[in-house]
FIKOLZA-1660 file (N, C-alpha, C; in steps of 0.1 Angstrom, whole numbers, plus 5000, padded with zeros to 4 digits):
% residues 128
   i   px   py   pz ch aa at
   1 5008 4988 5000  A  X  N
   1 5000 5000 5000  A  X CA
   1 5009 5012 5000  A  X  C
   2 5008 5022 4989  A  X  N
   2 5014 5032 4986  A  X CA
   2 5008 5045 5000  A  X  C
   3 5020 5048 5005  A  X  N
   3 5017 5057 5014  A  X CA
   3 5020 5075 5010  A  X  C
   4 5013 5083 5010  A  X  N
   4 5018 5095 5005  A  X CA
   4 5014 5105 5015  A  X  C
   5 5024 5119 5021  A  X  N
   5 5029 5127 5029  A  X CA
   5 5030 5140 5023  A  X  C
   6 5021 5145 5025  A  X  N
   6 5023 5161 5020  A  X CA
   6 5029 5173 5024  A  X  C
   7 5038 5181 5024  A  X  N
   7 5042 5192 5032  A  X CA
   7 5049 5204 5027  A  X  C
   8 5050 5216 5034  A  X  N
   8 5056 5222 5025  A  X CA
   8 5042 5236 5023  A  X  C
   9 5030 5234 5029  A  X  N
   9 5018 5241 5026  A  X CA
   9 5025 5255 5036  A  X  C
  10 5015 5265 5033  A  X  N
  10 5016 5275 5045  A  X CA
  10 5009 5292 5035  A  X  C
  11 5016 5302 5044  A  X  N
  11 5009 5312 5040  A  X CA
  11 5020 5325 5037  A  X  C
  12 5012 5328 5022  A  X  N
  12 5023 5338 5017  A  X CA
  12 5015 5348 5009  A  X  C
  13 5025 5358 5009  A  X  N
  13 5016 5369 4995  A  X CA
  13 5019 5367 4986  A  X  C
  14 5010 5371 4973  A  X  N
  14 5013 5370 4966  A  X CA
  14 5022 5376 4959  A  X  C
  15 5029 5369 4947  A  X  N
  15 5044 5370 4942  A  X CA
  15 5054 5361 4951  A  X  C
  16 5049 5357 4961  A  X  N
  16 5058 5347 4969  A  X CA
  16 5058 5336 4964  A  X  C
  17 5068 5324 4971  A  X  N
  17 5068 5312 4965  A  X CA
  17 5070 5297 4972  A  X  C
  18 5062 5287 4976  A  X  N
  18 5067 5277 4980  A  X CA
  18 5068 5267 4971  A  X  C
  19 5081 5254 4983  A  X  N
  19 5083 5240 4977  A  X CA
  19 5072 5229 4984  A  X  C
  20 5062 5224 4977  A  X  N
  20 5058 5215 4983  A  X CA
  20 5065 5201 4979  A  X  C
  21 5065 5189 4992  A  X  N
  21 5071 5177 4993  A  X CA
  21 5060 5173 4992  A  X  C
  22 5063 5158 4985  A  X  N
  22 5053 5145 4985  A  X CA
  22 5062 5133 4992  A  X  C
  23 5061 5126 5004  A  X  N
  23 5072 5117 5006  A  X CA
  23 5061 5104 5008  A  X  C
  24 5068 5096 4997  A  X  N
  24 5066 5084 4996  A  X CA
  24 5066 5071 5004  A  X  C
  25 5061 5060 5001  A  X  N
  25 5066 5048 5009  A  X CA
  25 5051 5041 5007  A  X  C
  26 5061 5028 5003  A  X  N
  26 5053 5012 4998  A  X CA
  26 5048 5008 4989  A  X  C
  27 5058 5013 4978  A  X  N
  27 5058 5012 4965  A  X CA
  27 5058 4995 4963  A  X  C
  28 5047 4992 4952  A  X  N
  28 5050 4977 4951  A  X CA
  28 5059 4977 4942  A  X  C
  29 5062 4988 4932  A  X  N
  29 5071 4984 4918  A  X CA
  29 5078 4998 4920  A  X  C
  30 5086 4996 4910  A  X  N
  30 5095 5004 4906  A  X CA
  30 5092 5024 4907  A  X  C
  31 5097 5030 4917  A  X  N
  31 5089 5042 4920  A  X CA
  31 5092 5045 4906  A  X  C
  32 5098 5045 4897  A  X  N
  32 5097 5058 4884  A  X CA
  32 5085 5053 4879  A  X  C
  33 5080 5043 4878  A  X  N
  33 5065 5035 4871  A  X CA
  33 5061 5040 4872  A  X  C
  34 5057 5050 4884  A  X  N
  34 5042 5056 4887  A  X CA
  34 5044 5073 4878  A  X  C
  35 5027 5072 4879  A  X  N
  35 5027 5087 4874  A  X CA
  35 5022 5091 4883  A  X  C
  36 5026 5107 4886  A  X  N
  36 5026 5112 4899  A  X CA
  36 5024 5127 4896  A  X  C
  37 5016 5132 4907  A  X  N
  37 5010 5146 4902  A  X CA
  37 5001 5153 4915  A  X  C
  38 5001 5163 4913  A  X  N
  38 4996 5176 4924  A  X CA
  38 4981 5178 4918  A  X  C
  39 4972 5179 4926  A  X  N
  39 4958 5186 4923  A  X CA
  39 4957 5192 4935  A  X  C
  40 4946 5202 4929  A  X  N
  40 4945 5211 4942  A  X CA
  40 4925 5214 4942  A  X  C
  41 4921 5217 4955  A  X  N
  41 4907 5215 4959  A  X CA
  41 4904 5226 4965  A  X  C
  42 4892 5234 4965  A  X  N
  42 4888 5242 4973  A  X CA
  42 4875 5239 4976  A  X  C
  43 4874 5241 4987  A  X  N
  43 4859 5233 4996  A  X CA
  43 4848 5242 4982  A  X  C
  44 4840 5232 4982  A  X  N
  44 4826 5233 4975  A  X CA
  44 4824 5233 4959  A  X  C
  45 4844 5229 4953  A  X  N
  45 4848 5232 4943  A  X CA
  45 4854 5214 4939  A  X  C
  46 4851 5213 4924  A  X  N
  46 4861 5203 4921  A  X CA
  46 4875 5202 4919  A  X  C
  47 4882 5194 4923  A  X  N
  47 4892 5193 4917  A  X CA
  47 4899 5199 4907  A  X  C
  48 4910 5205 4909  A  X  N
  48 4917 5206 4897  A  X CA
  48 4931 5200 4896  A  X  C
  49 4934 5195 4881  A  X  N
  49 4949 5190 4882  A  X CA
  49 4957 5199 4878  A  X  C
  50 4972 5202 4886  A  X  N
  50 4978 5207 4884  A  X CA
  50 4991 5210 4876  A  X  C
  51 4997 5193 4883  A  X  N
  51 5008 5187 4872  A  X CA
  51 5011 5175 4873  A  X  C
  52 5013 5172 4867  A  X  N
  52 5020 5156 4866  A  X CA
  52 5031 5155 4859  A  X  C
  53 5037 5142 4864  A  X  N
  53 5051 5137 4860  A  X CA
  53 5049 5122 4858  A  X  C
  54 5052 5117 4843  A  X  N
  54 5047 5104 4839  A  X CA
  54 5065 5102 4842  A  X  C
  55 5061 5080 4839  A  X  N
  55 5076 5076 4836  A  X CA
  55 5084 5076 4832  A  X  C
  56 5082 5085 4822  A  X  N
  56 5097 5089 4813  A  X CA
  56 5104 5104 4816  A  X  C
  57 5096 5110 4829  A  X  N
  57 5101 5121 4836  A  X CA
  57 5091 5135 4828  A  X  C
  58 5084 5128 4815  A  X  N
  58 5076 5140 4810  A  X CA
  58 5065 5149 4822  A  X  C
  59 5066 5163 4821  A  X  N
  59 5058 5169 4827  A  X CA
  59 5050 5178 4823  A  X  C
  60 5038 5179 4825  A  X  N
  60 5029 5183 4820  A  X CA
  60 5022 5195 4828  A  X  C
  61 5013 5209 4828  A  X  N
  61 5006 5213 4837  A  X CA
  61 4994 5220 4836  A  X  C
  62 4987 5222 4845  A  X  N
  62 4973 5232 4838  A  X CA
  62 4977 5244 4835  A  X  C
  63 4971 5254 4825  A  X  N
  63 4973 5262 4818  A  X CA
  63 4975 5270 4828  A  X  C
  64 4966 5273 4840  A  X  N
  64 4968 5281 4848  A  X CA
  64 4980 5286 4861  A  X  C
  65 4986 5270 4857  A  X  N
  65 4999 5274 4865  A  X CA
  65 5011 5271 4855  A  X  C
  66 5010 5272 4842  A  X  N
  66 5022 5271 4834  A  X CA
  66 5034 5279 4837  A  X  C
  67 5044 5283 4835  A  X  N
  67 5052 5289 4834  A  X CA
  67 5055 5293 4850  A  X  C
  68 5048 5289 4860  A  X  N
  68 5052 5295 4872  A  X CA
  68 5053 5285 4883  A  X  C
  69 5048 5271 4879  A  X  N
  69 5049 5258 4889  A  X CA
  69 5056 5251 4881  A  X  C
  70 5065 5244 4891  A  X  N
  70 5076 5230 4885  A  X CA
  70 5075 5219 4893  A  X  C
  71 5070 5208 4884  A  X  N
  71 5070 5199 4890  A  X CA
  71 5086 5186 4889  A  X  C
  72 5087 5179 4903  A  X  N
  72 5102 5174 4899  A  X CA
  72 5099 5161 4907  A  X  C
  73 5104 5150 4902  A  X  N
  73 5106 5143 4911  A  X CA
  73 5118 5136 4916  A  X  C
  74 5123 5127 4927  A  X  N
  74 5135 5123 4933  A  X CA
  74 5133 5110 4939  A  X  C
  75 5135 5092 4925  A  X  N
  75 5129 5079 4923  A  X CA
  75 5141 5075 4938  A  X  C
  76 5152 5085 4940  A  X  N
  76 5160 5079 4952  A  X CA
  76 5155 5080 4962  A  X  C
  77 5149 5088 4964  A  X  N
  77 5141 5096 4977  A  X CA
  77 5128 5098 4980  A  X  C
  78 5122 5089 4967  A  X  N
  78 5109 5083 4968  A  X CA
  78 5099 5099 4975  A  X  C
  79 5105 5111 4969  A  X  N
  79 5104 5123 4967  A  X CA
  79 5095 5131 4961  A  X  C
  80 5082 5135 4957  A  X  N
  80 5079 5141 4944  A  X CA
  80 5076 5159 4951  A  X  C
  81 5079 5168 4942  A  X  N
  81 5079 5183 4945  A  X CA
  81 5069 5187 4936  A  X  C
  82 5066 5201 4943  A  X  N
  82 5063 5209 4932  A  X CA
  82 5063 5225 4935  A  X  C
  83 5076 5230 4925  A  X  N
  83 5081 5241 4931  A  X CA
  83 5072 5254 4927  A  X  C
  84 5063 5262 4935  A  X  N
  84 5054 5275 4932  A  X CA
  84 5061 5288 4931  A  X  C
  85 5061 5293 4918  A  X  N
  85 5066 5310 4921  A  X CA
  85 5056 5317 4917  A  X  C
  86 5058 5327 4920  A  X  N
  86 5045 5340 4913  A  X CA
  86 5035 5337 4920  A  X  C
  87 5033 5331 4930  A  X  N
  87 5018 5330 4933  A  X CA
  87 5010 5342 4933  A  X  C
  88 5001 5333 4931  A  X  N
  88 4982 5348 4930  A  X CA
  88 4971 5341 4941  A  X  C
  89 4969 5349 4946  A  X  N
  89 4953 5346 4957  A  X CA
  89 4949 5334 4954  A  X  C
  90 4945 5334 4937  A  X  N
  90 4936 5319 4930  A  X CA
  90 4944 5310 4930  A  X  C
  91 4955 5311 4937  A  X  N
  91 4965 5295 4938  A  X CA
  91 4955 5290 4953  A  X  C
  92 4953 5299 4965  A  X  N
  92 4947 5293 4974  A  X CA
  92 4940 5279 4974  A  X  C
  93 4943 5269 4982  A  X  N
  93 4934 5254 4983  A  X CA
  93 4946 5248 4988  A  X  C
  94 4938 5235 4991  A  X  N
  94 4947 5222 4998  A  X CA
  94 4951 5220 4984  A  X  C
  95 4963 5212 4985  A  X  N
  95 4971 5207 4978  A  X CA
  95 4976 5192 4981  A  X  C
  96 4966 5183 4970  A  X  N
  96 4972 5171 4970  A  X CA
  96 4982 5160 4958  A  X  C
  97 4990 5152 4963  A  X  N
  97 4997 5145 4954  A  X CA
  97 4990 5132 4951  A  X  C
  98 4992 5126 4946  A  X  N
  98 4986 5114 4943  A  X CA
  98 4996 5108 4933  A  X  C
  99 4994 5093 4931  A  X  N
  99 5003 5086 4923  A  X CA
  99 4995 5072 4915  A  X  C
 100 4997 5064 4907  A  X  N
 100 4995 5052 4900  A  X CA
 100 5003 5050 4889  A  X  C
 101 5005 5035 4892  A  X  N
 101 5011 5027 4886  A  X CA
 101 5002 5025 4869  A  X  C
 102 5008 5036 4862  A  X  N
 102 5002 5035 4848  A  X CA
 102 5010 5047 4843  A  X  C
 103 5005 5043 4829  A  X  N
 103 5015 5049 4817  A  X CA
 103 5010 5062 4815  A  X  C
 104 4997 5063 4815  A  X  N
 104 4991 5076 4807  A  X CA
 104 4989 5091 4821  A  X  C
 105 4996 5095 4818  A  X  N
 105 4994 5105 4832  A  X CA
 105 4994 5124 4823  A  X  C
 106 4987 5133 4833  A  X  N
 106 4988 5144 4833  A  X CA
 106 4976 5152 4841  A  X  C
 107 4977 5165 4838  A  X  N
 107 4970 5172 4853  A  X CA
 107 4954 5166 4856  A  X  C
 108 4948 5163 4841  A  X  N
 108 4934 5158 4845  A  X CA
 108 4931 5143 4846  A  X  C
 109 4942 5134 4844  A  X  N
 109 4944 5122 4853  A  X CA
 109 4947 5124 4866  A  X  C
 110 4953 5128 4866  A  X  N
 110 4959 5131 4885  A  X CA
 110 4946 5139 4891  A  X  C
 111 4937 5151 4885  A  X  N
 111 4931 5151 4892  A  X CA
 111 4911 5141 4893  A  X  C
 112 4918 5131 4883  A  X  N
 112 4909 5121 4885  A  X CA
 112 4905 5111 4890  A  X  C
 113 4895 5102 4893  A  X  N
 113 4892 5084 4901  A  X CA
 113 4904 5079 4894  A  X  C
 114 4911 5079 4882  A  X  N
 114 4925 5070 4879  A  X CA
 114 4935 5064 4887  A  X  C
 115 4936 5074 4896  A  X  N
 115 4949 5075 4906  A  X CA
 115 4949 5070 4915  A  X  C
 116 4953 5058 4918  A  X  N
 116 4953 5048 4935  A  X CA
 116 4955 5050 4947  A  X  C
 117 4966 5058 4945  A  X  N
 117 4965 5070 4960  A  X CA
 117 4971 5080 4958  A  X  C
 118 4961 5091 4969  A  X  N
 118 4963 5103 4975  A  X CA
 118 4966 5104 4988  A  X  C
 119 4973 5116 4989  A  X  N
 119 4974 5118 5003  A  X CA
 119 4964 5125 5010  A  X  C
 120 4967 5132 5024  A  X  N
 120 4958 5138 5033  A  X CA
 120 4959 5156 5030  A  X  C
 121 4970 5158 5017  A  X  N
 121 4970 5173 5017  A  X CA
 121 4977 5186 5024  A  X  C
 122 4979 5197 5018  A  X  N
 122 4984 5202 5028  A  X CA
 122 4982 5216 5018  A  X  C
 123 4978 5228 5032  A  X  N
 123 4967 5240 5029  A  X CA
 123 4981 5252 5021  A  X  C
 124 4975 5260 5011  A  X  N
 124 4983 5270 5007  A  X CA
 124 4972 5280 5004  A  X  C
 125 4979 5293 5014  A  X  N
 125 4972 5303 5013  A  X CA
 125 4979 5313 5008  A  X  C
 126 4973 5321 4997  A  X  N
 126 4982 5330 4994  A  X CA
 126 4970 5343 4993  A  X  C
 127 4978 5356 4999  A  X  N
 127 4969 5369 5004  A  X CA
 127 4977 5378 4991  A  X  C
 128 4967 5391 4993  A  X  N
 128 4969 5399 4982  A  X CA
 128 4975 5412 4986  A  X  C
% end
C-alpha cells in the first residue's frame, strides 16, 4: 500500500513562493513507474489537476499554473515536489499528490478516480 505525505503548505503573499514535498513509501514496483501529480481543491469546488510527471520524467501542467509551477521528482528519495513561484490569491486550496502505477498521466488524470493513492494534503494560502 502506497503511502503518500504532503508538506511544505503555508501562508504567503502573493508574488511569493513555496516548495511542496510529497514523501513516499510502499511502493510495490519500481517508484519511476508511477505517474505522479499535484491537484489542488477548494471546499465546495472540484478538483483541479495541476501537474504531473509520467515515467519517462515528461511533465505536464494546467494552463493556469504554466510557466510559474515546477513539477520534479526524486525515484532515490521516493520524493515528488512541486516548486510555486509567482503566486496569485487563486493559487489558494489544499494541495494534494497522488500517484498510480500507469502509463498515461497528466494534470486531468491526477486530478481524477484513475489515481490509487492520495494523500491527506496540505493548505496554501496565498493573500493579496
Amino acid at each position: 500500500q502506497v503511502q503518500l505525505v504532503e508538506s511544505g503548505g503555508g501562508s504567503v503573499q502573493a508574488g511569493g513562493s513555496l516548495r511542496l514535498s510529497c514523501a513516499a513509501s510502499g511502493y510495490a514496483y519500481d517508484p519511476a513507474g508511477y505517474c505522479m501529480g499535484w491537484f489542488r481543491q477548494v471546499a465546495g469546488k472540484e478538483r483541479e489537476g495541476v501537474a504531473a510527471i509520467g515515467r519517462d520524467g515528461t511533465t505536464t501542467y494546467a494552463d493556469s499554473v504554466k510557466g510559474r509551477f515546477t513539477i520534479s521528482r526524486d525515484n532515490a528519495r521516493n520524493t515528488l515536489y512541486l516548486q510555486m513561484d509567482s503566486l496569485k490569491p487563486e493559487d489558494t486550496a489544499m494541495y494534494y499528490c497522488a500517484a498510480a502505477f500507469r502509463l498515461s498521466c497528466g494534470p486531468t488524470v491526477v486530478a481524477g478516480n484513475g489515481m490509487d493513492y492520495r494523500g491527506k494534503g496540505t493548505l496554501v494560502t496565498i493573500s493579496s
